[in-house]
N, C-alpha and C positions, 0 to 999 in steps of 0.2 A: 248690632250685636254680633252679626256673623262674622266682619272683618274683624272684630274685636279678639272670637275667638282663633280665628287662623293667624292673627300675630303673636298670640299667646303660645298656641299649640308649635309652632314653628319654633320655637325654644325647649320647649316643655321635655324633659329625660327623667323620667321619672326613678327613684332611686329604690333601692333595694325594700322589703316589705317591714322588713324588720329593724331598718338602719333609724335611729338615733335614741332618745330616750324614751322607755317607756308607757304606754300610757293606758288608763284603764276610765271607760265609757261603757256605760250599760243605758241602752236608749229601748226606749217603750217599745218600737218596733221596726223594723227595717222598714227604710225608702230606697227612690230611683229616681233618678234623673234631678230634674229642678226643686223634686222634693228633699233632697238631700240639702241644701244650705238652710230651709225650714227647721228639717229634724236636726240636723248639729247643733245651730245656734251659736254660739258663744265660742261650742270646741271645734269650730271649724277650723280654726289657725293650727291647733293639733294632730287634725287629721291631715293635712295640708302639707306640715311638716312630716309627718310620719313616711308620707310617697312623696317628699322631696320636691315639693311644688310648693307656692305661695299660694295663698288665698283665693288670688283673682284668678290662678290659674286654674288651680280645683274646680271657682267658679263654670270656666271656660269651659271645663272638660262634662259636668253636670249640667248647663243647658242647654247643650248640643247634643247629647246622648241620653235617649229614656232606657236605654237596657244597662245602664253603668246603675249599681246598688250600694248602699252602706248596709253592714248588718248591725245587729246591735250592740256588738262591739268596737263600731266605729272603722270596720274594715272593709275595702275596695271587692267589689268581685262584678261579674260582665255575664249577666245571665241572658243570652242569645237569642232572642226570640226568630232574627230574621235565618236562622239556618235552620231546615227542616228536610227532611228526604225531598230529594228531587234525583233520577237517575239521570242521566245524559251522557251516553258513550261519544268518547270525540269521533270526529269524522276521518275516513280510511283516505280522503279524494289525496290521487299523488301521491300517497303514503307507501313506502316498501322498505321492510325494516332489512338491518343487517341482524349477523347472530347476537347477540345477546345473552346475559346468563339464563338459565334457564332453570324457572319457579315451579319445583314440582308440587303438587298437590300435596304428596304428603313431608312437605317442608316447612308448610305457612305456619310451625311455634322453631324453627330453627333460623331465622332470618335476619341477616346483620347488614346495614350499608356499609360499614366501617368498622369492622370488629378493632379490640385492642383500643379504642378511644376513648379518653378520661371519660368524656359527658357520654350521658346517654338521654332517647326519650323513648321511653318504654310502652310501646302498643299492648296495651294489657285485655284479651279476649279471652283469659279464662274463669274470670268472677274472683271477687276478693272480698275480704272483712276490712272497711274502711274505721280506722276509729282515728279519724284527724280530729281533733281541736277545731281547727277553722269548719268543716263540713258539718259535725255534729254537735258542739258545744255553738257559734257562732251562728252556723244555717238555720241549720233545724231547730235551735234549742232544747237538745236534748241532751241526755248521756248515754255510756253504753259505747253501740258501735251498732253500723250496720251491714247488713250481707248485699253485695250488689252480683247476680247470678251472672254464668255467662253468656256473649255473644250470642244470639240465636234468632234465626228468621223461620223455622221449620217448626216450631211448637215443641224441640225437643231439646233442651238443653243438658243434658247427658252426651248429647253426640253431634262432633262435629263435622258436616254433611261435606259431601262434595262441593256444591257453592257453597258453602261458608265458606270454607279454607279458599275455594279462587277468591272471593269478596276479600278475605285476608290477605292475599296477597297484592292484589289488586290496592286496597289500600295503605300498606306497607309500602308501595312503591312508590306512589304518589306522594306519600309524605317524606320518603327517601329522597325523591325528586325537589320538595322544596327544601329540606335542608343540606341538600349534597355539597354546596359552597363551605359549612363550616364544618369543623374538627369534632361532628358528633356522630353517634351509634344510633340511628334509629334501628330499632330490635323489636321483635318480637317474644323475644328469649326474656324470662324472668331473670333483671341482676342482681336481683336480692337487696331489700332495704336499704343496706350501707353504701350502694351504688346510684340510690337516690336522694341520699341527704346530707347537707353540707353538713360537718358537725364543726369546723373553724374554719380557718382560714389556709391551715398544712393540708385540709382534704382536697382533694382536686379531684375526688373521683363522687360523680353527683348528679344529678338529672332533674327528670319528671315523668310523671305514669300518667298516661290514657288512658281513661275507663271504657271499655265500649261496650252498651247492654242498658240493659231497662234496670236501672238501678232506680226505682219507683220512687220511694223517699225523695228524695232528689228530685227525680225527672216532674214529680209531681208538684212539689212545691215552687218549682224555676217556671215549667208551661212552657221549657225552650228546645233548643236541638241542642243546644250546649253551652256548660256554665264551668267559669273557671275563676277562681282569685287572681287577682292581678300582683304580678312581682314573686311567684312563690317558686319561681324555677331554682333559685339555689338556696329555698330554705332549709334549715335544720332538723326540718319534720317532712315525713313524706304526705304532701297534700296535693293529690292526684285534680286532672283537669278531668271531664266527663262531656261524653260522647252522645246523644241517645238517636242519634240518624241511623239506619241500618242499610244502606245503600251504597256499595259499594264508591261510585263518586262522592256522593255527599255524604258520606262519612268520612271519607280524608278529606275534602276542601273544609269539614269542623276541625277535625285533629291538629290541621295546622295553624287554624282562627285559634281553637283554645289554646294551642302549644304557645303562640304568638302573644294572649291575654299574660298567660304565665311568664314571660317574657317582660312585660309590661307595654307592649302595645296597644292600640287607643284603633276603635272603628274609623275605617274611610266610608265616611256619605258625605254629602253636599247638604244646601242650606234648605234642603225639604225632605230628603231622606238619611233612613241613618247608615243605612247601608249602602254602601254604589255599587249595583249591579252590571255595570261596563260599558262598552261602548266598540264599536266595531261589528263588522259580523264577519261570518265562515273562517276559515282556519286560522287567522289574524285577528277575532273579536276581541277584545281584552277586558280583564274584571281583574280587581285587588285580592290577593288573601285576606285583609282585614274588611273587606266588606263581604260579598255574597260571588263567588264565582261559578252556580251552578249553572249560569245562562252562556257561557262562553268558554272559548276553547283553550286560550293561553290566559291563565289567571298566575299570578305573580306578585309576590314583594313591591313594597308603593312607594312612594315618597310625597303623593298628593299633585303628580303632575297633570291631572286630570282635570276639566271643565269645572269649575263650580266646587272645587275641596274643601272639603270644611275642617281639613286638618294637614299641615305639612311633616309629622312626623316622619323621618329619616328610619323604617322598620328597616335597613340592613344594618345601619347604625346601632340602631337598639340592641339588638340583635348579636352583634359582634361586640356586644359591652359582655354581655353574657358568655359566649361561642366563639371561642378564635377561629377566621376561618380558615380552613385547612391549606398545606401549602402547595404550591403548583407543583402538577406529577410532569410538564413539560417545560422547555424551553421558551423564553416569550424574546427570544432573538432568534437573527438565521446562526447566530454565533456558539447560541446555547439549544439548538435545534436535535431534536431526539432521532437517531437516524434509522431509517424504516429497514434494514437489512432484510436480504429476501434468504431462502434456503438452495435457490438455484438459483442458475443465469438465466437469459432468456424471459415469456412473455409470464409476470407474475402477478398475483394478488395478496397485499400486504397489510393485515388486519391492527388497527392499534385503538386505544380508547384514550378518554379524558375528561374532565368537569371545568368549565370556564366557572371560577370562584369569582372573579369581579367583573364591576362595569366594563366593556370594550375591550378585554383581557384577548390576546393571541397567542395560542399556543402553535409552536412552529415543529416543522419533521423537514427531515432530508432524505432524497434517495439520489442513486446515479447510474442515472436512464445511459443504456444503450442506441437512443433514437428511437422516433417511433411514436404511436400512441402514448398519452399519459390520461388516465382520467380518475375521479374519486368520488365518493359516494360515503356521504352522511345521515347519520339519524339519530334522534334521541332518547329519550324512556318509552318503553314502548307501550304505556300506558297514558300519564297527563306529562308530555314531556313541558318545559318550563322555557329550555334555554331556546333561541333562533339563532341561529351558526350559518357562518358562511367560509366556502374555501376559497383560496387564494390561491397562485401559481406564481412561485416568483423564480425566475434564472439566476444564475451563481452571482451577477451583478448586484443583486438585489432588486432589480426591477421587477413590478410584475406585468407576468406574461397574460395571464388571462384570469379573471374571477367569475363566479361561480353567483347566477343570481341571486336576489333574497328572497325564500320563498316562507315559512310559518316552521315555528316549533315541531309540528306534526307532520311537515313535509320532508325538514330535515336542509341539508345540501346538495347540489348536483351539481358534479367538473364535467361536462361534458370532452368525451373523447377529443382529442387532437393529436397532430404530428410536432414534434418539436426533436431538436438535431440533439447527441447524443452531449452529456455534462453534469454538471450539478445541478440540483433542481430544489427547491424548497416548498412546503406546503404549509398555509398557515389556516388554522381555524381562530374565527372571532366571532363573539357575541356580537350583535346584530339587534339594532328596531326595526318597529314598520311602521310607515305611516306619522301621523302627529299623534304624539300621546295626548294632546288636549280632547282629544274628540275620533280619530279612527283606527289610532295603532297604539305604538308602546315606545320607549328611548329605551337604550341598553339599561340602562339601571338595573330592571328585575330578569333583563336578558340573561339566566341565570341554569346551569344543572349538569348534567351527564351528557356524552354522545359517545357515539361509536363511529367508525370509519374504514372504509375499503379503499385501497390505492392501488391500483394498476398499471404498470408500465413495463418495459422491456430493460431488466436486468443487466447491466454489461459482463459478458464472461472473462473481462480481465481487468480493474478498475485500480490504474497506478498511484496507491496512498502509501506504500510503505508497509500495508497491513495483506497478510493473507487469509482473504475472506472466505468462507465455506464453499463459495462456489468457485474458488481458486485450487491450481495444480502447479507445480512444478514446471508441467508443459504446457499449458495452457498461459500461465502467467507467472516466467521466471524472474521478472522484475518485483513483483513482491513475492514468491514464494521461490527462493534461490536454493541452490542445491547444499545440503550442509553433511562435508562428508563425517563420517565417525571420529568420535574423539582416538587419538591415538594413547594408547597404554605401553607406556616401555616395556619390553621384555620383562620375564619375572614380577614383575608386579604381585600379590599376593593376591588372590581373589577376594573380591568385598572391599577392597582397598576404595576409598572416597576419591571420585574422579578429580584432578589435578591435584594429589595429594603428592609433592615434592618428593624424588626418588630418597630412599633412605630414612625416609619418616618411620618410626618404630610402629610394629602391627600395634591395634587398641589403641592410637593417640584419636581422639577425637576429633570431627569435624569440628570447623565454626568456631577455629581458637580466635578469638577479643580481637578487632582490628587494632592496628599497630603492636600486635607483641612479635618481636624480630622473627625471622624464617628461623626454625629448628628447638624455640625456646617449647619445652613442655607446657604444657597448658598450667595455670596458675601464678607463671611468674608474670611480674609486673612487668610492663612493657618498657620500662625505663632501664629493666636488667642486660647488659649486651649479649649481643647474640649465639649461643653458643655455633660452633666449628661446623660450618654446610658439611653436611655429607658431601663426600667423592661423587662426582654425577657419571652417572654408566657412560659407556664407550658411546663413540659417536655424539655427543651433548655437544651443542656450540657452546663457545665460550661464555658467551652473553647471557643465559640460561643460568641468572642469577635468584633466580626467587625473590623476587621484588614484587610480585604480584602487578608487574609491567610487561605489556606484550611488547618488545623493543624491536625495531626493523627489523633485525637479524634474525628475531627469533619467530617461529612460527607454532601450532597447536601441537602439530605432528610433531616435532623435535621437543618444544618445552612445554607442556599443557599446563605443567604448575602454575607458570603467567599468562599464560596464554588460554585457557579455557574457563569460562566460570564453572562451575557447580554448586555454589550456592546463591538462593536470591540476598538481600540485605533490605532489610525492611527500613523505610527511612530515607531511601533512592529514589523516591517519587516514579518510580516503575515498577509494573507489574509484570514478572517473570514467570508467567507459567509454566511454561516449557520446566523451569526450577522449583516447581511445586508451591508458589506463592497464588495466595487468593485471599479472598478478601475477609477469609475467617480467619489466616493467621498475621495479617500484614495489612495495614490501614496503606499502601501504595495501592490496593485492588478497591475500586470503587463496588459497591453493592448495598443491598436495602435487604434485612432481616423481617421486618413488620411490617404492618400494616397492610392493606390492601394486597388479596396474595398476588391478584395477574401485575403488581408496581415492584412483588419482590425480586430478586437478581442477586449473582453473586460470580463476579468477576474471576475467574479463573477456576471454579467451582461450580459448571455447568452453563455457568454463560462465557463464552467464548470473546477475545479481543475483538472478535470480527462486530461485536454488538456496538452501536456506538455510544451507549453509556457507559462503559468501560475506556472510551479514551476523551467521553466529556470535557469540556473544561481546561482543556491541554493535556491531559493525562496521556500518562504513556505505556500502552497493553503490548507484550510479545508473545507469540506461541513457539516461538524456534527459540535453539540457547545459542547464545552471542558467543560466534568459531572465529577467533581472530586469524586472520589470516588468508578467508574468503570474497578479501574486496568489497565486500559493502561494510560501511560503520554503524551499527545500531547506535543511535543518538541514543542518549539516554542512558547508555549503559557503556558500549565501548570508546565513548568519548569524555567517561568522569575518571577522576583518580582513581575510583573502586576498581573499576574494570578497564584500564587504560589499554586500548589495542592501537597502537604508533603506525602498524603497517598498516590498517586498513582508516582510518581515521586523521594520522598525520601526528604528531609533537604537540598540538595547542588544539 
């Protein structure tokens, strides 16, 4: 029967709670487990269908599990017997965290992993009036509603004490930590009902709530640490999962088992328990989230690679049917690698973060070492961290130069100092297992969460890309930061006149007249109108100093500026002109991120400077100087297209 059920279970995707037609079952009383095909009888094919399974499957999933229930409406729920308070703080051995944000006590009702994200799963610790349908009409058998009080281990539930709120925070992060990979808000901030229930298919904004507290009703009639319906994470009703462990670990390692039930995920135990308690021991031990992980240190997302599983459910699978997971905030090439800029030259330390969201996922950085030491330093939550990460060291070849052992989720990573000659340098971090997941360790699969990281190395004070970096000078490094003398203004010019604005232009014509409308035509005519009569150009003009908006050999900024100087950016250029007041609020050529995550926002030309290398990402092209034809270098980009054609400094083609 056991093989039976893991060929079963190993298909098995259970479908929406509500998905297909109707059905209405009033049974004498609620069963569990193998008493569940007894009490159906007949309408077992109904319920079967209703969670998207066949018969045998259902079968499967009820003699393998005594805490799986029908109630007497014929509906799925997972009242938890094997989770119950157990405290267990992970272990510090090797452990040295970096900074971190930082959880103040009086924050733990302001806390978002991912604010701004459609989904959410709402930690609810300050007591609520539950009047579900499923909980009341279906559990209990009753009507009404009932009052679940809040949060409280001190005997005062009016006031939330100093540990409480750590305990809240403490558990908010842990369950941040398991769902960090997908595109959801766990919060402790109330979103208000319509942010937790689907009402069709146009809403996208919808969740699930966490009850945590002695909601007695309930906790009474379940005898569990925590009981949820299965599949009700995108119902149209808000039908909350429940809590009742008050321990700051084993109240998150339930949170994210009930989060998980709502989900429609199934317990991992083997063929004589229902829960798997893990395997390994000291900071590599490992336990499932869907079975019991209060005995071990790195407990994690499953897929049944384990000894003896009595289920192969695919829970990141499940999971991302529900929760898209969010997208990568780094480069997973040395091509698309996010570049560590420092604020000075010389010996520096360079702080960046990130979340490995899948299996064996590497997130890649750049710096460009002066020579010298390089080393780095990793770590992850600094509560139940998830993920195991390892840094790499790779040379501009792609080769790598040296990697960074595997040591435990809790440990973190460590690049041990070295010497290496002065160039490009790449660093990769990658989710990481240990061990055999049968029996001592884990495989990347649930290698899963947040880290943080420190990078060290010696800065170069003059580093030749084209770009001048913050820690660049004129004198220091006049090959990217060249001398740009002032534009020149003809005689008379009228004050406030728009720099390169054609001698003899009438005061009040406006900048930024339409490309292609002829030199001299007023603004509005169509550009197919000919050109009216150039103004007389002042004494001294070369001849050539035609207004063509071509900087010609002969001509130079000093003499002609009208073709020879830009002053405006032109959106649409695939560069970004700062220096001309382009950025990435008014000109999609400036890369930048408005939302989300605030330390992933940026804004190209508007406080984040060229020198960043997400601003020249991707091939992009960032300036902080304005393109002085005439200076001997060609700004690609700019003085080598038809907009801004500079001949002298760039050539004819």
């Amino acid at each position: 029967m056991i093989s039976t059920c893991r060929l079963l279970l190993c298909t098995m995707l259970v479908a929406a709670a509500h998905a297909g037609r109707p059905f209405e079952i009033d049974l004498p009383h609620q069963a569990r487990g193998k008493a569940i095909g007894a009490a159906l009888g007949a309408r077992m094919g109904e319920v079967a269908s209703e969670y998207g399974m066949s018969v045998a499957e259902l079968n499967a999933v009820i003699n393998m599990d005594n805490d799986i229930w029908v109630d007497k409406k014929g509906k799925l729920f997972y009242a938890c017997e094997g989770l119950h308070d157990h405290e267990v703080e992970n272990s510090t051995v090797g452990r040295s965290l970096l900074a971190q944000p930082s959880f103040a006590n009086g924050n733990a009702f302001n806390l978002h992993s991912r604010p701004g994200a459609a989904l959410v799963v709402y930690l609810d610790f300050t007591g609520i009036v539950v009047d579900s349908p499923l909980w009341i009409g279906n559990f209990l058998g009753t009507t009404g509603s009932i009052t679940c009080p809040p949060y409280d281990i001190d005997g005062n539930p009016g006031v939330f004490s100093t540990t409480e709120r750590d305990r809240i925070i403490k558990i908010w992060q842990a369950v941040a930590e398991d769902f960090a990979p997908w595109d959801v808000d766990v919060t402790t901030v109330d979103p208000g009902i319509e942010a937790l229930r689907k009402t069709g298919s146009a809403d996208k904004n919808y969740g699930t709530r966490v009850i945590f507290g002695a909601c007695a009703e309930i906790k009474n009639k379940c005898g569990c640490g925590g009981v949820a319906y299965l599949n009700t994470f995108s119902s149209d009703v808000d039908h909350p999962v429940f809590v009742f462990i008050t321990d700051a670990s084993g109240a998150a390692e339930a949170a994210s088992h009930e989060v998980g039930h709502a989900l429609g995920l199934s317990h991992d135990g083997t063929s004589t328990v229902g829960y798997y308690a893990g395997h390994g021991s000291g900071n590599n031990g490992w336990a499932p989230i869907m079975g019991v992980g209060y005995y071990k240190t790195v407990v994690q997302w499953s897929k049944g690679e384990y000894l003896d599983a009595n289920q192969f459910q695919n829970d990141i699978v499940k999971i991302t049917s529900y929760i898209p997971l969010r997208p990568n905030d780094h480069g997973s090439s040395p091509a698309t690698a996010t570049s560590l800029f420092p604020t000075s030259a010389g010996s520096v330390s360079v702080s960046t973060e990130g979340v490995i969201s899948t299996a064996g996922q590497s997130d890649y950085f750049t710096i460009e070492h002066a020579g010298g030491a390089i080393s780095a330093r990793l770590t992850g939550d600094s509560y139940k961290p998830s993920v195991n990460a390892q840094i790499q060291l790779w040379d501009g070849t792609g080769t790598i130069v040296t990697s960074a052992p595997v040591l435990s989720p809790i440990q973190g990573s460590i690049l041990q100092a070295s010497d290496h000659s002065a160039g490009i340098y790449y660093l990769s971090v990658t989710g990481v297992g240990f061990g055999n997941p049968l029996n001592t360790g884990y495989s990347t699969y649930g290698s899963l969460g947040q880290y943080w990281m420190d990078v060290n190395y010696m800065a170069a004070g003059c580093i030749i890309n084209g770009l001048c970096e913050s820690f660049e000078d004129q004198l220091s490094c006049p090959q990217d930061c060249p001398f740009s003398p002032p534009p020149w203004t003809p005689p008379g010019t009228p004050p406030g006149t728009p720099l390169g604005t054609p001698p003899g232009t009438p005061p009040g014509t406006p900048p930024g007249t339409p490309p292609g409308t002829p030199p001299n035509n007023p603004p509005g005519i169509p550009p197919s109108t000919p050109p009216a009569t150039p103004p007389s150009p002042p004494p001294g003009t070369p001849p050539s100093c035609n207004f063509n908006n071509i900087c010609e050999l002969e001509e130079t900024a000093a003499l002609c500026p009208s073709d020879c100087v830009v002053s405006n950016y032109i959106v649409g250029d695939a560069v970004c002109s700062t220096a001309l007041g382009e950025n990435c609020g008014n000109s999609n050529d400036c890369a930048g991120i408005s939302n989300g995550k605030p330390s992933n926002r940026y804004c190209c030309g508007s406080g984040t400077p060229c020198s960043n290398g997400r601003c020249t990402a991707n091939g992009r092209k960032c300036y902080t100087t304005t393109p002085y034809c005439g200076d001997g270098t060609c700004m690609f980009g700019i003085e080598d297209t038809a907009n801004h054609r500079c001949v002298v400094d760039c050539g004819s083609k």
